[in-house]
N, CA, C and O atoms as a GROMACS GRO file, in nm:
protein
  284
    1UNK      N    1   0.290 -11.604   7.413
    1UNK     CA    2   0.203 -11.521   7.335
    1UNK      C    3   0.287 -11.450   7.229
    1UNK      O    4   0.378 -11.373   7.260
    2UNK      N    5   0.254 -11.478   7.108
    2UNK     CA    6   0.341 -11.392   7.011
    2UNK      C    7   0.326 -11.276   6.967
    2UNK      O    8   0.232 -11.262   6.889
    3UNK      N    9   0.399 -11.171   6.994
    3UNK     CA   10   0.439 -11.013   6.958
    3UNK      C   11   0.364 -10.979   6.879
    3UNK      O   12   0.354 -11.064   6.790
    4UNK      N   13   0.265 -10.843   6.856
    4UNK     CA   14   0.209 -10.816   6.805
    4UNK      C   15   0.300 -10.674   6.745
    4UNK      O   16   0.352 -10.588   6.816
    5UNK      N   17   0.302 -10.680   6.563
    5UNK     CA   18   0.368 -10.562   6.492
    5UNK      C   19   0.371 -10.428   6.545
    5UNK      O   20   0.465 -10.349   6.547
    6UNK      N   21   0.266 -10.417   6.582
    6UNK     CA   22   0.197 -10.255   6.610
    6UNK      C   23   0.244 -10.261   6.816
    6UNK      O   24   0.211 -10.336   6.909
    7UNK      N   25   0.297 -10.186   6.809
    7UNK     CA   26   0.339 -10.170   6.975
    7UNK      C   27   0.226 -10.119   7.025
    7UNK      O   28   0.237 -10.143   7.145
    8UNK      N   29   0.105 -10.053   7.006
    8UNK     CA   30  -0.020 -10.049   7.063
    8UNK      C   31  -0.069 -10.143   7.102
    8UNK      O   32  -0.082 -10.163   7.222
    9UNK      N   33  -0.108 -10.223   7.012
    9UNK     CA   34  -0.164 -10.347   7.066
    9UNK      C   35  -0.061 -10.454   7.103
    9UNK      O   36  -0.105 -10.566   7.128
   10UNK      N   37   0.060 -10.433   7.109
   10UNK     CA   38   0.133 -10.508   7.222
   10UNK      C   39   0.112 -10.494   7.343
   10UNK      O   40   0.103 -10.587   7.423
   11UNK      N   41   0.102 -10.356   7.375
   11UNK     CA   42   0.073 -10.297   7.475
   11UNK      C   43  -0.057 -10.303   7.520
   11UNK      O   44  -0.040 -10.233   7.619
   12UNK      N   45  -0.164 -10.330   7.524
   12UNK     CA   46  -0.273 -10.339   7.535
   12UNK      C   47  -0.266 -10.456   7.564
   12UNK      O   48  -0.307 -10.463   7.680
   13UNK      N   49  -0.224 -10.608   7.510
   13UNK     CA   50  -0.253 -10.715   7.511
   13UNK      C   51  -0.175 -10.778   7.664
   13UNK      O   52  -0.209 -10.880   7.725
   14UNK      N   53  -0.087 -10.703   7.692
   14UNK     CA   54   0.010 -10.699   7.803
   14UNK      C   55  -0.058 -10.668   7.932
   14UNK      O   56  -0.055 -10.740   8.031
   15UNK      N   57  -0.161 -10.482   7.914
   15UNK     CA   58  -0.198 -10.456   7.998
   15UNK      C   59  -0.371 -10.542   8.031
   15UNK      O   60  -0.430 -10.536   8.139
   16UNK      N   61  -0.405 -10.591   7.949
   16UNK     CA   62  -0.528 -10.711   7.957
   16UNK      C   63  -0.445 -10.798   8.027
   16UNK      O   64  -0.475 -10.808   8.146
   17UNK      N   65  -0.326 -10.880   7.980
   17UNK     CA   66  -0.293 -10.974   8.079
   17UNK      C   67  -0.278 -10.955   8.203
   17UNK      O   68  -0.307 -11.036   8.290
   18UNK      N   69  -0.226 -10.830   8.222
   18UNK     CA   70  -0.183 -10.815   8.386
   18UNK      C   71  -0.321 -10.803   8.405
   18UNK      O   72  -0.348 -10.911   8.459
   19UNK      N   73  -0.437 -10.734   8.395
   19UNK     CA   74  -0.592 -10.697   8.484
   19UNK      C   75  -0.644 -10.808   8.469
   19UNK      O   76  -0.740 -10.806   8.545
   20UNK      N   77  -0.640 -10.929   8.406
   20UNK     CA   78  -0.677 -11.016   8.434
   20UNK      C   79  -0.655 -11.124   8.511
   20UNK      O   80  -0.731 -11.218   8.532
   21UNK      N   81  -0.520 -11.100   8.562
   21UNK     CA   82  -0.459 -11.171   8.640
   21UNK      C   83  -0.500 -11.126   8.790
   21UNK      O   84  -0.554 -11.196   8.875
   22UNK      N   85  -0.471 -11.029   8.796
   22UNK     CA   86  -0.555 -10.946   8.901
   22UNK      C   87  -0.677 -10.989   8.929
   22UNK      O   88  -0.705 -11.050   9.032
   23UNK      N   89  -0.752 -10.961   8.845
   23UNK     CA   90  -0.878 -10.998   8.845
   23UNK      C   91  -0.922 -11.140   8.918
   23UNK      O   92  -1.003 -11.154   9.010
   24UNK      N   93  -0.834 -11.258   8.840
   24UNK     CA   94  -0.858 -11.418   8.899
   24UNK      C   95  -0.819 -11.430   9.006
   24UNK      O   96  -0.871 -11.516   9.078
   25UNK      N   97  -0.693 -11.331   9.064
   25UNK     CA   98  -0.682 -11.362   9.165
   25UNK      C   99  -0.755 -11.327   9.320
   25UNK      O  100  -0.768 -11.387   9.427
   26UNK      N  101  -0.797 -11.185   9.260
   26UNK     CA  102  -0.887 -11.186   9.384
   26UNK      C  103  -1.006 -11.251   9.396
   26UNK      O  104  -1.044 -11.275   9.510
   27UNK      N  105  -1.095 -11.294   9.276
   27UNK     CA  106  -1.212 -11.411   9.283
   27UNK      C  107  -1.144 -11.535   9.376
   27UNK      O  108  -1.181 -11.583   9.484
   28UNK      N  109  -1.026 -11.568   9.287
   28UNK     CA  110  -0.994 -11.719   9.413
   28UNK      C  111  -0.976 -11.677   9.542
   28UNK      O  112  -1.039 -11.743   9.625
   29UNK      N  113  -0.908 -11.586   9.586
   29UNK     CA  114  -0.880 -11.555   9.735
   29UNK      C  115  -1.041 -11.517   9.790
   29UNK      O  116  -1.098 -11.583   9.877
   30UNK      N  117  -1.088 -11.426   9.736
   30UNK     CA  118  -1.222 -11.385   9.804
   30UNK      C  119  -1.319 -11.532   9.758
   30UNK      O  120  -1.431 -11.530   9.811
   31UNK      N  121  -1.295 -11.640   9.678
   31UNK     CA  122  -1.379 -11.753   9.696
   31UNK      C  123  -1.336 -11.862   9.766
   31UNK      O  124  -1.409 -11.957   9.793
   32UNK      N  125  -1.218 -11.853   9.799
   32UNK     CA  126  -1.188 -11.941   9.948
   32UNK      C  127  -1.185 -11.845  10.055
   32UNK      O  128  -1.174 -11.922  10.150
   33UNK      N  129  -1.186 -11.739  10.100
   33UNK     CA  130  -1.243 -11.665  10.201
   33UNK      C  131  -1.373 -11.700  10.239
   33UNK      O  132  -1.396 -11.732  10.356
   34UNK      N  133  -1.480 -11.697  10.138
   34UNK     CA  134  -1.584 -11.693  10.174
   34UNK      C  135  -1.629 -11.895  10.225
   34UNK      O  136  -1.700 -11.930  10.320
   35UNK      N  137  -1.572 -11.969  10.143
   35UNK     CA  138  -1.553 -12.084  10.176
   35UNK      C  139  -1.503 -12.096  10.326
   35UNK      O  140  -1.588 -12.140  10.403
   36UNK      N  141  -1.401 -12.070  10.371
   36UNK     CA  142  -1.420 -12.096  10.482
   36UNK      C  143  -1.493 -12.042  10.569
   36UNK      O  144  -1.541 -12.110  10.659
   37UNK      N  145  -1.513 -11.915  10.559
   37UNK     CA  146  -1.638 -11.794  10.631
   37UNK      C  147  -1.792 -11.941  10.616
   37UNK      O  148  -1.843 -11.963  10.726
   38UNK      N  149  -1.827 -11.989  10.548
   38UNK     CA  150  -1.932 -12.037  10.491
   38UNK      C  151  -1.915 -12.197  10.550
   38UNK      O  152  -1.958 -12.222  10.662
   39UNK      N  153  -1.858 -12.288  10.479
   39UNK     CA  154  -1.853 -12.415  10.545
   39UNK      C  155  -1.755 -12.457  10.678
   39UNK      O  156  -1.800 -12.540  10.756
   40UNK      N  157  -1.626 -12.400  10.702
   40UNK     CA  158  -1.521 -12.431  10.818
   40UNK      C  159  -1.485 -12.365  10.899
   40UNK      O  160  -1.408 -12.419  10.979
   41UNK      N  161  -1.521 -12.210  10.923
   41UNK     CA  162  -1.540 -12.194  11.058
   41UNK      C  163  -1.642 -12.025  11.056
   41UNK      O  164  -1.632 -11.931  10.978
   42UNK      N  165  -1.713 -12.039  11.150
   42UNK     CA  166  -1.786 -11.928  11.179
   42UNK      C  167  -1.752 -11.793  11.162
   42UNK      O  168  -1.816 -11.716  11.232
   43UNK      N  169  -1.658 -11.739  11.080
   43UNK     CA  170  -1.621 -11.614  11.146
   43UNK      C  171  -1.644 -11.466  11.061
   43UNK      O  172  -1.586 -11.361  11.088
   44UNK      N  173  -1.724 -11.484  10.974
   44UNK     CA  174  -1.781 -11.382  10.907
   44UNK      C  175  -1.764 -11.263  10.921
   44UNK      O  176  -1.826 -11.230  11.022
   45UNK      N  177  -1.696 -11.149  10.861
   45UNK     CA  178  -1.694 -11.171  10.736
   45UNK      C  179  -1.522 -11.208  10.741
   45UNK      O  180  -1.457 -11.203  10.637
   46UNK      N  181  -1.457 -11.245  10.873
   46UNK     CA  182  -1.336 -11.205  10.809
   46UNK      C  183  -1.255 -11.320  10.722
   46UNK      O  184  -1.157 -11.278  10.661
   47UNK      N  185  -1.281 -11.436  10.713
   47UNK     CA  186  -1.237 -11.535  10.618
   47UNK      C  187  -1.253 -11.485  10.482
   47UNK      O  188  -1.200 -11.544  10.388
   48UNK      N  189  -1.353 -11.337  10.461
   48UNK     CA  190  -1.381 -11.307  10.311
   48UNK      C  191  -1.312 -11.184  10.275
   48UNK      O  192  -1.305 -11.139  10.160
   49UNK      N  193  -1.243 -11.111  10.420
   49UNK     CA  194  -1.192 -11.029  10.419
   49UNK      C  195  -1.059 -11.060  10.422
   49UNK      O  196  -0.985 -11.002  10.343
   50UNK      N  197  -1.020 -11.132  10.490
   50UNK     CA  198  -0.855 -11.217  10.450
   50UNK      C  199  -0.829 -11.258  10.332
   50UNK      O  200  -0.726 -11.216  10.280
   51UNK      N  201  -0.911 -11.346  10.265
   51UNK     CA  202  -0.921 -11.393  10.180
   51UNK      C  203  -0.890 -11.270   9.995
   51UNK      O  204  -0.822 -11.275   9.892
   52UNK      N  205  -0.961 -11.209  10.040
   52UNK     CA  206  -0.931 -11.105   9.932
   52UNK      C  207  -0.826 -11.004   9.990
   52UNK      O  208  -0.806 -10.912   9.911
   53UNK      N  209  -0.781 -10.999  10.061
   53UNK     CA  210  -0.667 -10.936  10.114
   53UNK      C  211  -0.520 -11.012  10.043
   53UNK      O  212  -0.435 -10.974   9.964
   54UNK      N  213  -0.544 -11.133  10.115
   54UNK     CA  214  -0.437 -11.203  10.016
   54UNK      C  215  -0.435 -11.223   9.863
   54UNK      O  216  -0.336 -11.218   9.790
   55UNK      N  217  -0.570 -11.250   9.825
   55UNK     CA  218  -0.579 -11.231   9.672
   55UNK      C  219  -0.534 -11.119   9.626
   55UNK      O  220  -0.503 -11.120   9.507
   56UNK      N  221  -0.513 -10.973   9.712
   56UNK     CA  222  -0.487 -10.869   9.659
   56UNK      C  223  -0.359 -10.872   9.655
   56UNK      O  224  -0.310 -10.827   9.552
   57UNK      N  225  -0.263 -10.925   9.761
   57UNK     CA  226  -0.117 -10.919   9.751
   57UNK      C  227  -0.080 -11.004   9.644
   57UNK      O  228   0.004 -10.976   9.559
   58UNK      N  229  -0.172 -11.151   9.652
   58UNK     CA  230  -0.117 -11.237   9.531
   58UNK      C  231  -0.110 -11.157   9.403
   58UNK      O  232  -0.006 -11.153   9.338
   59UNK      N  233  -0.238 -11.085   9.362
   59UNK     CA  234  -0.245 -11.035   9.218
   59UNK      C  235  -0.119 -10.896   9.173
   59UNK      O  236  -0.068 -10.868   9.064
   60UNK      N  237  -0.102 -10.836   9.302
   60UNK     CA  238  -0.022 -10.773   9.313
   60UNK      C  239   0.114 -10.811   9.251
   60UNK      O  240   0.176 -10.771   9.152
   61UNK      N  241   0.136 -10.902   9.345
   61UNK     CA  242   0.276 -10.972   9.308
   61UNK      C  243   0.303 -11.058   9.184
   61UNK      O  244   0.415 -11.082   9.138
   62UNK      N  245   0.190 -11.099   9.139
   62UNK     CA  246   0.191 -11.156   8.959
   62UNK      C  247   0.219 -11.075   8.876
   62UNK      O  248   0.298 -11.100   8.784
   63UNK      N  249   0.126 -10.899   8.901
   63UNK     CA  250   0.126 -10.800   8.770
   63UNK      C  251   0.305 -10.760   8.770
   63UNK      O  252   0.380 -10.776   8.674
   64UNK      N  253   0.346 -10.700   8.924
   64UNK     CA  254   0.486 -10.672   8.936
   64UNK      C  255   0.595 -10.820   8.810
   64UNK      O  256   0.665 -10.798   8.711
   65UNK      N  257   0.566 -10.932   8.866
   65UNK     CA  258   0.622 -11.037   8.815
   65UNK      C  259   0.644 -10.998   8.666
   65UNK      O  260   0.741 -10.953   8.605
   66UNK      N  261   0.477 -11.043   8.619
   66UNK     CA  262   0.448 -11.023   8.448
   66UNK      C  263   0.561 -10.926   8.423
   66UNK      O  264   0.677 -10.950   8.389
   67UNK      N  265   0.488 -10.785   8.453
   67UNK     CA  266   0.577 -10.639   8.402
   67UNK      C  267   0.677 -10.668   8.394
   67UNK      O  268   0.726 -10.678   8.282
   68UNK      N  269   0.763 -10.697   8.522
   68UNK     CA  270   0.911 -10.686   8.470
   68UNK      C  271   0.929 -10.828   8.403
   68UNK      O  272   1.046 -10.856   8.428
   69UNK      N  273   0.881 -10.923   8.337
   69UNK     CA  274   0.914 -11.026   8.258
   69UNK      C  275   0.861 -10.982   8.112
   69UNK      O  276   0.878 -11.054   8.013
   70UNK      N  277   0.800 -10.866   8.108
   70UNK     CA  278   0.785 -10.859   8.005
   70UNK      C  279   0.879 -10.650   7.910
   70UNK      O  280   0.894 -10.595   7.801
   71UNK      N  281   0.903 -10.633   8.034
   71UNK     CA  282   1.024 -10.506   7.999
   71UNK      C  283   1.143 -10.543   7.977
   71UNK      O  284   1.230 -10.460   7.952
   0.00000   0.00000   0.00000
């Protein structure tokens, strides 16, 4: 992504990337949670509750990533 002049909207465009990353990641974790909650095994809710649990560490561990790849 190329540098934007104005350090505001560098900054901004940075902090959109990280919440969006966040963001996808807990949809995928909480949409294979619920996938397995739903078609492979009975156990409601917690395949949807694992599931976004880990999406939360994943997204976690991307924004940490991004940030310091981008300081």
């Amino acid at each position: 992504m190329p540098s934007s002049p104005d350090p505001v909207f560098a900054g901004l465009g940075q902090a959109v990337q990280i919440g969006t990353n966040l963001l996808a990641t807990l949809m995928v974790g909480g949409g294979v949670g619920w996938s397995i909650d739903s078609y492979v095994l009975p156990t409601q809710p917690w395949g949807l509750v694992g599931g976004l649990v880990l999406g939360l560490i994943a997204g976690i561990r991307n924004a940490y990533r991004t940030a310091q790849r981008l300081s």
